[in-house]
GUBA-497310 format. One line per field, with one value per residue: residue in three letters; z, x, y of N, C-alpha, C, CB in turn; residue number from 1. Coordinates in nm, 2 decimals. Atoms other than C-alpha are relative to their C-alpha. Glycine has a CB too. Example, Ala and Ser with C-alpha at 12.3 -4.5 7.8 and 13.67 -1.06 7.14 Angstrom:
2
res	[ALA|SER]
nz	[0.00|0.00]
nx	[0.09|-0.09]
ny	[-0.12|-0.11]
caz	[0.78|0.71]
cax	[1.23|1.37]
cay	[-0.45|-0.11]
cz	[0.00|0.08]
cx	[0.09|-0.08]
cy	[0.12|0.11]
cbz	[0.12|-0.14]
cbx	[-0.10|0.04]
cby	[0.00|0.05]
n	[1|2]
//
This chain:
208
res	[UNK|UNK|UNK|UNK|UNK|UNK|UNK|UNK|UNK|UNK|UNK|UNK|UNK|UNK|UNK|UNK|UNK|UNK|UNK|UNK|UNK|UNK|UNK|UNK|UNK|UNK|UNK|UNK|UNK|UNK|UNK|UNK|UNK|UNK|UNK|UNK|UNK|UNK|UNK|UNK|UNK|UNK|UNK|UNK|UNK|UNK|UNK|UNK|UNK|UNK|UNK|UNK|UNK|UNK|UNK|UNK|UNK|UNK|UNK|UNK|UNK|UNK|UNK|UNK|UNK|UNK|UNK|UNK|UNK|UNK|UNK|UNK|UNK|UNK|UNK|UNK|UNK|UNK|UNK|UNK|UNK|UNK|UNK|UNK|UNK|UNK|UNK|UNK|UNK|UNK|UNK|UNK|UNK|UNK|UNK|UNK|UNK|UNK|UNK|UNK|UNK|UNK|UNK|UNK|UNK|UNK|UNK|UNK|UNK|UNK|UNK|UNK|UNK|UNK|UNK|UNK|UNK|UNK|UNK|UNK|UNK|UNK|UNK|UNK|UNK|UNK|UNK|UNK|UNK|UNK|UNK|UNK|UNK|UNK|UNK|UNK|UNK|UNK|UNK|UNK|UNK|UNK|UNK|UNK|UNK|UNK|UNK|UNK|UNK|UNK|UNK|UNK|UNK|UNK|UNK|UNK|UNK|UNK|UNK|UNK|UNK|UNK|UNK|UNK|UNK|UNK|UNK|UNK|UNK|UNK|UNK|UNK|UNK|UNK|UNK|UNK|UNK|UNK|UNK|UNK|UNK|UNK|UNK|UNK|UNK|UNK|UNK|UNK|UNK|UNK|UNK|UNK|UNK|UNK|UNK|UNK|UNK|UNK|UNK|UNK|UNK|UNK|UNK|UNK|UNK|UNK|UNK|UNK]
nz	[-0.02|-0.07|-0.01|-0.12|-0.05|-0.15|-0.07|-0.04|0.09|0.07|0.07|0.14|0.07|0.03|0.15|0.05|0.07|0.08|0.13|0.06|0.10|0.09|0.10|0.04|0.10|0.17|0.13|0.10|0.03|-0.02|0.04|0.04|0.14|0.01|-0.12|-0.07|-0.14|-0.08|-0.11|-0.11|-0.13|-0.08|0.08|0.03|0.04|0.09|-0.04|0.05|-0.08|0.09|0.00|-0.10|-0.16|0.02|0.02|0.13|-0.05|0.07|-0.07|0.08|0.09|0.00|0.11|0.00|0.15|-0.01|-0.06|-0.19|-0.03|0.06|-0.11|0.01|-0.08|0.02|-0.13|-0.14|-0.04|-0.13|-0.01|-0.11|-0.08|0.01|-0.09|0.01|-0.02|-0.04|-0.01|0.13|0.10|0.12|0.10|0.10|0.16|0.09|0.17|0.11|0.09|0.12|0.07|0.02|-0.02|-0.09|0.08|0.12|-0.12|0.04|-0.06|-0.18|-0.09|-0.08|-0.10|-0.06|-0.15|-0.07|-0.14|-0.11|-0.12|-0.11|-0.17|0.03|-0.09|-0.12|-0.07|-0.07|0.10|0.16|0.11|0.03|0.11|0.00|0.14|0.05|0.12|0.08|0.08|0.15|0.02|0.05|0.11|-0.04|0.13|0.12|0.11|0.11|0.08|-0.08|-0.10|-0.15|-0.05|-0.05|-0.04|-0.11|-0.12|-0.11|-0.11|0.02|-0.12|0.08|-0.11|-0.10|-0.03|0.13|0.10|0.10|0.18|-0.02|0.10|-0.02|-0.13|-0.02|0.06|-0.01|0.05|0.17|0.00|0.10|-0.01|-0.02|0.10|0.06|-0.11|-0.03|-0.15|-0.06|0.01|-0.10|-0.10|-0.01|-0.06|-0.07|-0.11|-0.09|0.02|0.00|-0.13|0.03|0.08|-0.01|0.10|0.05|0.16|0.02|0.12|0.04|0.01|-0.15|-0.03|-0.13]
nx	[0.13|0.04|0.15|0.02|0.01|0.02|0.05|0.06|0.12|-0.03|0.14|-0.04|0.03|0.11|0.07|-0.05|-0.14|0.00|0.11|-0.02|-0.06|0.12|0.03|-0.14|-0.04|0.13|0.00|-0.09|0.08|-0.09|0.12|0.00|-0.04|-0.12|-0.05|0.10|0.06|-0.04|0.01|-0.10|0.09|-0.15|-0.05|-0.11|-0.06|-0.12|-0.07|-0.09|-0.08|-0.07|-0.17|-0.04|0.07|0.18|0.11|0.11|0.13|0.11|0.14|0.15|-0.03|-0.04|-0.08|-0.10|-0.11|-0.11|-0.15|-0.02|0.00|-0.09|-0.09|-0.01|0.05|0.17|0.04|0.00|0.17|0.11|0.17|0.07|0.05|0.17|0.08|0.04|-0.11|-0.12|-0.17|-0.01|-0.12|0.07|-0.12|0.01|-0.04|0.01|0.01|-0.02|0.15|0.03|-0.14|-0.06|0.10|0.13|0.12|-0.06|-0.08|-0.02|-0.07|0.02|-0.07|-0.13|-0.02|-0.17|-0.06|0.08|-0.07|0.05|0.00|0.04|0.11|-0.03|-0.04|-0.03|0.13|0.00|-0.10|0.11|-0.10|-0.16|-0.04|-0.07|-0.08|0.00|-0.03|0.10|0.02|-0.02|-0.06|0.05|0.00|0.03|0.10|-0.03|0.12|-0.04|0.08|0.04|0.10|0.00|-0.02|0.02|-0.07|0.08|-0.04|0.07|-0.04|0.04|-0.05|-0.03|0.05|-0.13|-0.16|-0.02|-0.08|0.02|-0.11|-0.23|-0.14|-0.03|-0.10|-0.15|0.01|-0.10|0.06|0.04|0.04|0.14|0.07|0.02|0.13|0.09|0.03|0.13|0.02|0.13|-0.10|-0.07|0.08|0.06|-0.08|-0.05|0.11|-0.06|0.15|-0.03|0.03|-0.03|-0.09|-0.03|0.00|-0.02|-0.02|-0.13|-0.06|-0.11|-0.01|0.06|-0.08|0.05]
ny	[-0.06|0.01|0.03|-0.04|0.14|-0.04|0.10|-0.10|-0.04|-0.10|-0.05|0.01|-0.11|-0.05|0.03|-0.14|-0.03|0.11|0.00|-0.06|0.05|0.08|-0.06|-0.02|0.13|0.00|-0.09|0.02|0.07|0.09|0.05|0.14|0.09|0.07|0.07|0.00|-0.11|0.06|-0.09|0.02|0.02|-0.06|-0.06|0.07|-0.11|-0.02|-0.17|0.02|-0.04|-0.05|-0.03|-0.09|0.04|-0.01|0.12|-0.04|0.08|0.08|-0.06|0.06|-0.06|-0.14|0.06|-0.03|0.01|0.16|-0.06|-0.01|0.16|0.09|0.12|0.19|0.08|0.00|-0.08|-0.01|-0.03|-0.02|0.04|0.00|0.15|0.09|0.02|0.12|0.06|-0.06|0.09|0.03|-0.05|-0.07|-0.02|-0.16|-0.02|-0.17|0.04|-0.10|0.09|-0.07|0.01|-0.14|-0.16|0.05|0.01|0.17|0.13|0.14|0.08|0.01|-0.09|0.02|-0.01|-0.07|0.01|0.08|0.02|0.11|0.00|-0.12|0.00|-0.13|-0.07|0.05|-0.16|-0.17|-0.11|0.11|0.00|0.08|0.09|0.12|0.05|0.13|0.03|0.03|0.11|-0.06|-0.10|-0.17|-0.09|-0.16|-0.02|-0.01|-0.02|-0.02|-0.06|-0.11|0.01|0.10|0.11|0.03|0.13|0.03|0.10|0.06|0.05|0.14|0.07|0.14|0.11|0.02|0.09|-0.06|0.10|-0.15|0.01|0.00|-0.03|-0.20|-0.01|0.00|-0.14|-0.11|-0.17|0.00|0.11|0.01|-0.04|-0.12|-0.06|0.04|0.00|0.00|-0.07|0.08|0.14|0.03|-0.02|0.12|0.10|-0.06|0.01|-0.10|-0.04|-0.10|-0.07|-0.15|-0.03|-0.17|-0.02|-0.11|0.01|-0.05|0.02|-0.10|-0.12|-0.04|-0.08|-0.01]
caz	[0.50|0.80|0.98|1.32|1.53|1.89|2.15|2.28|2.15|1.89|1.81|1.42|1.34|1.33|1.12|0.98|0.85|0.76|0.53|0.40|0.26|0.10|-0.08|-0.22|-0.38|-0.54|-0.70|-0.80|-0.96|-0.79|-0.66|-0.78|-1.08|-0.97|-0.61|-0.49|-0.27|0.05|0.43|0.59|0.94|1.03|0.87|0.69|0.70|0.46|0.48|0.21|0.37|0.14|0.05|0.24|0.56|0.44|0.49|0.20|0.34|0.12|0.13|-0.03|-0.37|-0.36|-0.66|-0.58|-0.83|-0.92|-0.74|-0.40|-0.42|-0.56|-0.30|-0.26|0.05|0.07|0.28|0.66|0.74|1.03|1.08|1.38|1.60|1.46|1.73|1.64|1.61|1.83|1.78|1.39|1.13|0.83|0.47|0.31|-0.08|-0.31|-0.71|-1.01|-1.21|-1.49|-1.66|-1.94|-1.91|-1.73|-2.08|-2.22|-1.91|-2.06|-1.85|-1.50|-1.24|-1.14|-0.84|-0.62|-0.24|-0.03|0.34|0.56|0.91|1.05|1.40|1.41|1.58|1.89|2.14|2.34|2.07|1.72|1.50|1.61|1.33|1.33|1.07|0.90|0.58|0.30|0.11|-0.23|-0.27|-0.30|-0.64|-0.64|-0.87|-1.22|-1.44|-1.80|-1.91|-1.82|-1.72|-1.33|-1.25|-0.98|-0.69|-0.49|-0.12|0.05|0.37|0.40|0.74|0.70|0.80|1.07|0.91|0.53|0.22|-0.01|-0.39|-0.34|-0.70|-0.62|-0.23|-0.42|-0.67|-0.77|-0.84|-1.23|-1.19|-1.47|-1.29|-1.18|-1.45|-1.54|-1.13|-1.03|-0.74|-0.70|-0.78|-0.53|-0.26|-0.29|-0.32|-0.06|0.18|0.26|0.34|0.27|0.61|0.43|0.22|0.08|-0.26|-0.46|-0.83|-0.97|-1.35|-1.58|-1.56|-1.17|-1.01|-0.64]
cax	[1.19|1.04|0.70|0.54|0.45|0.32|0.17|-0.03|-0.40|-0.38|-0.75|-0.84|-0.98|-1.30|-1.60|-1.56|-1.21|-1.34|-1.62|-1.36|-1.13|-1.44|-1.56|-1.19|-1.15|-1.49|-1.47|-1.14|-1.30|-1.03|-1.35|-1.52|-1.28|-0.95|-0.96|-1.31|-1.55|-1.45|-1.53|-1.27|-1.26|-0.85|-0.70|-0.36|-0.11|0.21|0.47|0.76|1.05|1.26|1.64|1.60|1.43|1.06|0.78|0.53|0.20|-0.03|-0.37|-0.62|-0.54|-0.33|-0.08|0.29|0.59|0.86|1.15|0.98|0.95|1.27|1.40|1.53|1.34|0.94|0.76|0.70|0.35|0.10|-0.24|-0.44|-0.56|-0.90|-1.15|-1.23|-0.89|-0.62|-0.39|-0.41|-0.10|-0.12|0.03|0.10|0.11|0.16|0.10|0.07|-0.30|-0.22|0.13|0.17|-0.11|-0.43|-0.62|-0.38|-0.29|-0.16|0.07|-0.12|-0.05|0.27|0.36|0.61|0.62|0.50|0.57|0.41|0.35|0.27|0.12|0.01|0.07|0.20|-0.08|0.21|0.44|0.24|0.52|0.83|0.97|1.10|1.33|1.16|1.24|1.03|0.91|0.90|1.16|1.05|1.05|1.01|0.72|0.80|0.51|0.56|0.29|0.19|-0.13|-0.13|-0.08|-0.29|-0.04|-0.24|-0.16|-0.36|-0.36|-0.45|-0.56|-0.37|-0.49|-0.34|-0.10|-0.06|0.09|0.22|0.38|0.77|0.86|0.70|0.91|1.24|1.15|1.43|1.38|1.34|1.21|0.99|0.72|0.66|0.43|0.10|0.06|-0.29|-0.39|-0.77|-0.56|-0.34|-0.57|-0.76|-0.49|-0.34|-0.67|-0.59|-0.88|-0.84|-0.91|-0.76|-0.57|-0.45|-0.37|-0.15|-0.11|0.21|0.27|0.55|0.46|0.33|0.47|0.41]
cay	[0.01|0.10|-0.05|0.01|-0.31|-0.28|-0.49|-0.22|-0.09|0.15|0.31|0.19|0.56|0.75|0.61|0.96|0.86|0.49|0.61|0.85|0.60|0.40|0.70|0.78|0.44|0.44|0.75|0.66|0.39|0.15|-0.05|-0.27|-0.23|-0.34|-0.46|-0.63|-0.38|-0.38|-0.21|-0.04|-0.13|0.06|0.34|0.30|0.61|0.66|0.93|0.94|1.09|1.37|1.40|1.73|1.55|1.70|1.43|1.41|1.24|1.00|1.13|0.95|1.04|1.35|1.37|1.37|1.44|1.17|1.43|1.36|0.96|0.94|0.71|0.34|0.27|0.27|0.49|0.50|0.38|0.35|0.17|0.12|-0.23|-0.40|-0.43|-0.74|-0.90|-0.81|-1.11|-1.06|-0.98|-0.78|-0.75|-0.43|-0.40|-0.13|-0.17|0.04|-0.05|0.20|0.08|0.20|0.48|0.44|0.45|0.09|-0.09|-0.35|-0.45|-0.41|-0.44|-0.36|-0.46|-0.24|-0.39|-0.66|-0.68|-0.96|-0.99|-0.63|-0.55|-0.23|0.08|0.09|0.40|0.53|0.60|0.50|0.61|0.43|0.24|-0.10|-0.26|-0.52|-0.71|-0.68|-1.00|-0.77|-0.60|-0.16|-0.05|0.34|0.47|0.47|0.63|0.57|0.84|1.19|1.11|1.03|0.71|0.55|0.40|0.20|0.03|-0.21|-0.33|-0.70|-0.90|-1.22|-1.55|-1.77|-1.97|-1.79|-1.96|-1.70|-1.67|-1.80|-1.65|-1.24|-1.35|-1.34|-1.08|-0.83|-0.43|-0.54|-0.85|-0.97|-1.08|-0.75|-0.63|-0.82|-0.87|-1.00|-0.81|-1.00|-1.34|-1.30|-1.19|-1.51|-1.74|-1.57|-1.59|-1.23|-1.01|-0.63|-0.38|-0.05|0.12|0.48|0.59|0.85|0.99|1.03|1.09|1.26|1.59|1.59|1.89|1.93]
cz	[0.15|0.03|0.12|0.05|0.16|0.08|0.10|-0.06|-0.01|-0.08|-0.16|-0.05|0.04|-0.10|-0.12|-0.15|-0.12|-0.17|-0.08|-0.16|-0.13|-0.13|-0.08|-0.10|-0.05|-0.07|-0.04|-0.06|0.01|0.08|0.01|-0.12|0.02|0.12|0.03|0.10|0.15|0.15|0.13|0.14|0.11|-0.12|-0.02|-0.06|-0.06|0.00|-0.09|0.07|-0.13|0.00|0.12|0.14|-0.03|-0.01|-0.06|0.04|-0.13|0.03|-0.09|-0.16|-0.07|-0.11|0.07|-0.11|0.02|0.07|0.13|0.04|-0.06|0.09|0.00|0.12|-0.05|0.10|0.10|-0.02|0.16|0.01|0.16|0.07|-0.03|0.12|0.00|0.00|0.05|0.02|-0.14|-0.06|-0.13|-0.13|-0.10|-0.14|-0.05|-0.14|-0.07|-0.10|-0.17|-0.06|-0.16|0.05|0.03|-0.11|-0.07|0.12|-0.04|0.06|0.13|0.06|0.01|0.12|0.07|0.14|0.02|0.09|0.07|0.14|0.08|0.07|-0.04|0.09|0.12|0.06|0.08|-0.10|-0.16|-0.11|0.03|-0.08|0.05|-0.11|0.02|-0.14|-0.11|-0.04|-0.16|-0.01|-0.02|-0.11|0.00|-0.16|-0.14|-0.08|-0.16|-0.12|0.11|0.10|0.13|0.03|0.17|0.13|0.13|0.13|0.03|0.13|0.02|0.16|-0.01|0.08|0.08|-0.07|-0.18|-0.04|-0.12|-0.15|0.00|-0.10|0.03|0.18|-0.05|-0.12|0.02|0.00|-0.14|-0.04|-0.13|0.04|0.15|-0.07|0.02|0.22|0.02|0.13|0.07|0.01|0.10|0.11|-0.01|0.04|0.10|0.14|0.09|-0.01|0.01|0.12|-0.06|-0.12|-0.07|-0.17|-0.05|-0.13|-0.01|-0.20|-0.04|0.01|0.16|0.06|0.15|0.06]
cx	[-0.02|-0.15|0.01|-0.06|-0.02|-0.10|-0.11|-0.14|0.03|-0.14|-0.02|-0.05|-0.13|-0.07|-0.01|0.11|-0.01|-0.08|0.12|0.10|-0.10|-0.03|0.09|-0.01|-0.09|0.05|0.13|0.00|0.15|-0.08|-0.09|0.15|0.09|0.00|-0.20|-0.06|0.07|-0.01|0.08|0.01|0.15|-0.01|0.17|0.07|0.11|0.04|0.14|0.10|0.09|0.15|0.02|-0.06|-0.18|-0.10|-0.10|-0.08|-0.07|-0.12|-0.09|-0.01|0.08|0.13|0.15|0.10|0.07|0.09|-0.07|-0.05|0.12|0.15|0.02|-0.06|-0.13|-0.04|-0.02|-0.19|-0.05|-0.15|-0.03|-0.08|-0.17|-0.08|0.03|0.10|0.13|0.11|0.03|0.14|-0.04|0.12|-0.01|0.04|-0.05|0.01|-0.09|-0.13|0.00|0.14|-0.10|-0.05|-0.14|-0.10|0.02|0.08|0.00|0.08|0.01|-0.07|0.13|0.02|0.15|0.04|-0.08|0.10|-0.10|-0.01|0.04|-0.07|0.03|0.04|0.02|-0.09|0.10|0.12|0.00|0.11|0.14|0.05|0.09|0.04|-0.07|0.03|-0.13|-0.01|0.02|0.04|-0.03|0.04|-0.05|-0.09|0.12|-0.10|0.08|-0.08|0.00|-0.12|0.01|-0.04|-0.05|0.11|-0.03|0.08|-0.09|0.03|-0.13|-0.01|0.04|-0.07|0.09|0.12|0.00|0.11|0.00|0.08|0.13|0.02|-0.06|0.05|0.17|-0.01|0.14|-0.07|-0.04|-0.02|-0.13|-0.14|-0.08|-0.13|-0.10|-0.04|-0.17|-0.03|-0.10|0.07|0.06|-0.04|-0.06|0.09|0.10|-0.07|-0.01|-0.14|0.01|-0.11|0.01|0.06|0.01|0.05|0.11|0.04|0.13|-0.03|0.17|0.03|-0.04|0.12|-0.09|0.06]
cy	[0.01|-0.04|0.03|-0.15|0.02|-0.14|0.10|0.01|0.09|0.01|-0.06|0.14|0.01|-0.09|0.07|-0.09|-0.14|0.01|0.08|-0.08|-0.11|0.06|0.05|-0.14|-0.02|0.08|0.03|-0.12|-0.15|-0.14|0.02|-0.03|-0.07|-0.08|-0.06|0.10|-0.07|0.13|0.04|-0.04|0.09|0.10|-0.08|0.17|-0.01|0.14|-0.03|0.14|0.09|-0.01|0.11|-0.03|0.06|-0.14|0.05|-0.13|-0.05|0.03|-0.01|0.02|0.12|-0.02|0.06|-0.03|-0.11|0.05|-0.06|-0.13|-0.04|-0.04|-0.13|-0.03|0.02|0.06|-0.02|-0.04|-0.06|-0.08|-0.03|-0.19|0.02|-0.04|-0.15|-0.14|0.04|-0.08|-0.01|0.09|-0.01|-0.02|0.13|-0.05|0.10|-0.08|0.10|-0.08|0.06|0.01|-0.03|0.15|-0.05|0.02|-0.14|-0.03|-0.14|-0.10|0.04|-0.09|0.00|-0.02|0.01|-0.03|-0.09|0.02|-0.09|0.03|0.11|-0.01|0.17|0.12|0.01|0.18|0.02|0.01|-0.04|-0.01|0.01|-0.13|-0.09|-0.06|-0.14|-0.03|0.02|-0.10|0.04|0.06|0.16|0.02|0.12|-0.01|0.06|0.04|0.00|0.12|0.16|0.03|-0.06|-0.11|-0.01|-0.12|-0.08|-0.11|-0.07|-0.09|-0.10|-0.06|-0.13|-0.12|-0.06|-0.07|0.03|-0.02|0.13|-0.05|-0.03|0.09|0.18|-0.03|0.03|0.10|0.12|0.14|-0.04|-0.14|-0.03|-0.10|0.11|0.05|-0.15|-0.08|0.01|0.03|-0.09|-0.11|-0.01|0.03|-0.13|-0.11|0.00|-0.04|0.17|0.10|0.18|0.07|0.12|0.03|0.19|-0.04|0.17|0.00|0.06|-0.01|0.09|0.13|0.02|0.12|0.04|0.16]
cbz	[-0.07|0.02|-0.03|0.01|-0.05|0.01|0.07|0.00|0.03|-0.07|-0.02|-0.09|-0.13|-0.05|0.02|0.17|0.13|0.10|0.03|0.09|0.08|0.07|0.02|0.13|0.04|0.00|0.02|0.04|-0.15|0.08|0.01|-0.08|-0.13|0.00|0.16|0.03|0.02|-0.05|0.04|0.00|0.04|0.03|0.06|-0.13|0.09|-0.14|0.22|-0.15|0.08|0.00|-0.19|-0.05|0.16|-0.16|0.11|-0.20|0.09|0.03|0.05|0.08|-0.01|0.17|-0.18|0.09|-0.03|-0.16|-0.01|0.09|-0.07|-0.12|0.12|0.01|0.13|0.01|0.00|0.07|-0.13|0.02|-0.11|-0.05|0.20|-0.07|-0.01|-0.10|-0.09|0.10|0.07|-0.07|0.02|0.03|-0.10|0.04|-0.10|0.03|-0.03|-0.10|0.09|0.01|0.07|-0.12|-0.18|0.15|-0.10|-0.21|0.16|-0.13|-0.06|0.08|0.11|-0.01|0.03|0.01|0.11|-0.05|0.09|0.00|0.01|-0.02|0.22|-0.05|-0.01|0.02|0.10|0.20|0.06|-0.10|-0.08|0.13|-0.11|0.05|0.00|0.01|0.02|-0.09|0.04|-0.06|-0.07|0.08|-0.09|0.02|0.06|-0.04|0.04|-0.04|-0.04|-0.07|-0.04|0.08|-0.05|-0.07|-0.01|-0.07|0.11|-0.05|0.11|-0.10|0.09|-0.01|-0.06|0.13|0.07|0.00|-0.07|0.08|-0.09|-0.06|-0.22|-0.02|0.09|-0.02|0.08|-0.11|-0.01|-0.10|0.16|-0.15|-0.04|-0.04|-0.23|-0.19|0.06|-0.04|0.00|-0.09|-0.11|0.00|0.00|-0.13|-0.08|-0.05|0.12|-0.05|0.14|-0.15|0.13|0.08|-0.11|0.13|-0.02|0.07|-0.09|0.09|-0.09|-0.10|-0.12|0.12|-0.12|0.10]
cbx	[-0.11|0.04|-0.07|-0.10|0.14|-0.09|0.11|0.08|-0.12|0.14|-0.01|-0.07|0.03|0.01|-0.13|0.12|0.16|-0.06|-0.19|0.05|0.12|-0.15|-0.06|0.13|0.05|-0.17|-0.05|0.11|-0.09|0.12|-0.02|-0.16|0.05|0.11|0.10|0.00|-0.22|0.14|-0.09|0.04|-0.07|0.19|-0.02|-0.05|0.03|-0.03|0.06|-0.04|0.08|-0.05|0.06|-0.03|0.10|-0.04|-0.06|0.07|-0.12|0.01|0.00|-0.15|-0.06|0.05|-0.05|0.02|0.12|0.09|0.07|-0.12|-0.13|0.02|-0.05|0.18|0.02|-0.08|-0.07|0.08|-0.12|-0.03|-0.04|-0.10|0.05|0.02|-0.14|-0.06|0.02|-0.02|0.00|-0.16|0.13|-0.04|0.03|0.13|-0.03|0.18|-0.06|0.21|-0.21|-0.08|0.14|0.01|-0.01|-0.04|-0.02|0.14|-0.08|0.05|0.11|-0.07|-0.03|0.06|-0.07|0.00|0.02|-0.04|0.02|0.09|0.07|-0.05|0.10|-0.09|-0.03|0.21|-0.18|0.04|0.17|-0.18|-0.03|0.06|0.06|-0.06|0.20|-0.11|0.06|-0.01|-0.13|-0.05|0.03|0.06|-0.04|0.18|-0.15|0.04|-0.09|0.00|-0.14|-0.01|-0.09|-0.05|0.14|-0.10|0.14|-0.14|0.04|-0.07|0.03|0.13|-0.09|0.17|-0.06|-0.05|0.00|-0.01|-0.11|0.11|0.01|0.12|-0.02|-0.23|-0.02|0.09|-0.16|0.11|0.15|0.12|-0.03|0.05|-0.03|0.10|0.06|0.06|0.08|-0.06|-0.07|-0.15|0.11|0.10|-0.09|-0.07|0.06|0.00|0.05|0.18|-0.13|0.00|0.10|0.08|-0.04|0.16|-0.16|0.08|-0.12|0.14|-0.11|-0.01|-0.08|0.00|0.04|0.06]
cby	[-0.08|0.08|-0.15|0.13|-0.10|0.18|-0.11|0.11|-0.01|-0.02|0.17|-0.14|0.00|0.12|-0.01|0.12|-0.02|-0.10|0.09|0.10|-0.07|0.00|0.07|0.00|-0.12|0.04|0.13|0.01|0.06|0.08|-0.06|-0.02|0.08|0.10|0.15|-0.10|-0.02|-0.06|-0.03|0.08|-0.23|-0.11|0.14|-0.15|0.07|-0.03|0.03|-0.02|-0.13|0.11|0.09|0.13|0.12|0.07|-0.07|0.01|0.11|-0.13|0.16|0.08|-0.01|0.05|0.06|-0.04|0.14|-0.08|0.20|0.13|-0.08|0.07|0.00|-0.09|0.02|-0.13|0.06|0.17|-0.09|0.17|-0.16|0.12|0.00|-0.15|0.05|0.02|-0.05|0.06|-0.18|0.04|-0.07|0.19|-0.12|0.14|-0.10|0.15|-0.16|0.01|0.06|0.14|-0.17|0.02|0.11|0.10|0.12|0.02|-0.02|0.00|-0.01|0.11|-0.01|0.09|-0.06|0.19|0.12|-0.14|0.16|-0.11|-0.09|0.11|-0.11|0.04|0.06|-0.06|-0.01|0.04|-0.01|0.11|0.11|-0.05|0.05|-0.08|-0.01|-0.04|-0.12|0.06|-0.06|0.03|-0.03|0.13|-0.03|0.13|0.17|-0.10|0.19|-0.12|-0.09|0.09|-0.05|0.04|-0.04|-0.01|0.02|-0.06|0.05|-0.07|0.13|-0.10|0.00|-0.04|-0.12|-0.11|-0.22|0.13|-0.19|0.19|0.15|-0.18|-0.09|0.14|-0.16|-0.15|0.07|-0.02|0.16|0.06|-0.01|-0.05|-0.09|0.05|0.04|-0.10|0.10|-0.12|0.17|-0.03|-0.01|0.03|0.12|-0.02|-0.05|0.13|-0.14|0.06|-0.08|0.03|-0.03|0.06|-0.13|0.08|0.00|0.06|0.07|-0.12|0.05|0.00|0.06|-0.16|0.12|-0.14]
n	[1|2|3|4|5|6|7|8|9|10|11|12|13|14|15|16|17|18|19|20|21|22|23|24|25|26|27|28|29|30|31|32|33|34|35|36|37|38|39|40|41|42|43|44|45|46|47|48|49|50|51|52|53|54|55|56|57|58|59|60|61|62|63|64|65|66|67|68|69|70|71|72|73|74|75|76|77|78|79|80|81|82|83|84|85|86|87|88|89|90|91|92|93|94|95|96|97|98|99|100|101|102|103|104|105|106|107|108|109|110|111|112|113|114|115|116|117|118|119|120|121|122|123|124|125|126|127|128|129|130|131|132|133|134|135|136|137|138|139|140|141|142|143|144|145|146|147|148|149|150|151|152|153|154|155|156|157|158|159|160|161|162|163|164|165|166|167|168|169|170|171|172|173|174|175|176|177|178|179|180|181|182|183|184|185|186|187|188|189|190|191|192|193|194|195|196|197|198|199|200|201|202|203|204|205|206|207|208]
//
């Protein structure tokens, strides 16, 4: 995977951009229902990269097909330096709330990535990637239904000295626990305090 990581100040966005992602995840009724409320205070960019070199942007709900996520890495992302803390490190996660089908999620969440300890964009060159390891292995979107599946990211500020889940750290691609993933659960026991986050729908039939 790639992340960005800088020691530099990197703007966190417009209020503009902050209110935008607020009103996106309400009226994708992602919260209160799934993640506690929460006020952005960075943005959080994603860019899936194509077979043919095309980049396909994450945009607040925008629906992309299964051909143009169907990669073994995880996408390229970006966020911006927190006023308020400029010695802080972040954790990205991505997870699936509507396995099977977003009307019998019976077995959500899925969760498809954890990464730990991001710094964010670097202001004179925001989007040079650095190889880091994930902690959760990338699973590539899987929808089991036609209806579009919600696949949500958040971007977590961690605390100073953060105690995490050993058994989703050694997590395979088909790992069983995977499914039934408590998103609120592990934010708490985690201590981790959500800053951002982005969103895209994918089902069976999605055609971009």
């Amino acid at each position: 995977m790639t992340a960005e990581q800088s020691c530099l100040y990197c703007p966190a966005g417009s209020q503009t951009r902050l209110d935008e992602i607020y009103q996106a995840f309400f009226k994708a009724d992602i919260i209160p229902d799934i993640i506690p409320t929460f006020i952005p205070t960075t943005y959080l960019d994603l860019q899936f990269q194509l077979l043919n070199g095309k980049p396909i942007n994450v945009t607040l709900g925008n629906e992309i097909s299964t051909l143009q996520t169907l990669i073994l890495s995880g996408p390229s992302f970006y966020f911006g330096q927190e006023v308020d803390y400029l010695n802080a490190k972040y954790t990205l996660i991505m997870f699936d709330p509507d396995t099977p089908n977003p009307k019998l999620n019976i077995l959500s969440s899925i969760l498809h990535w954890i990464v730990h300890d991001l710094l964010p964009c670097n202001s004179t060159n925001p989007r040079a990637p650095l190889d880091l390891p994930p902690n959760t292995m990338y699973a590539q979107p899987t929808p089991l239904s036609f209806a579009p599946h919600r696949y949500i990211f958040l971007l977590c500020r961690q605390p100073p000295n953060p105690v995490y889940d050993f058994q989703l750290q050694t997590v395979g691609i088909t790992g069983n626990t995977r499914p039934l993933f408590n998103i609120k659960q592990y934010l708490i026991k985690s201590n981790l305090t959500v800053v951002s986050g982005n969103f895209f729908l994918q089902g069976l039939n999605s055609v971009v």
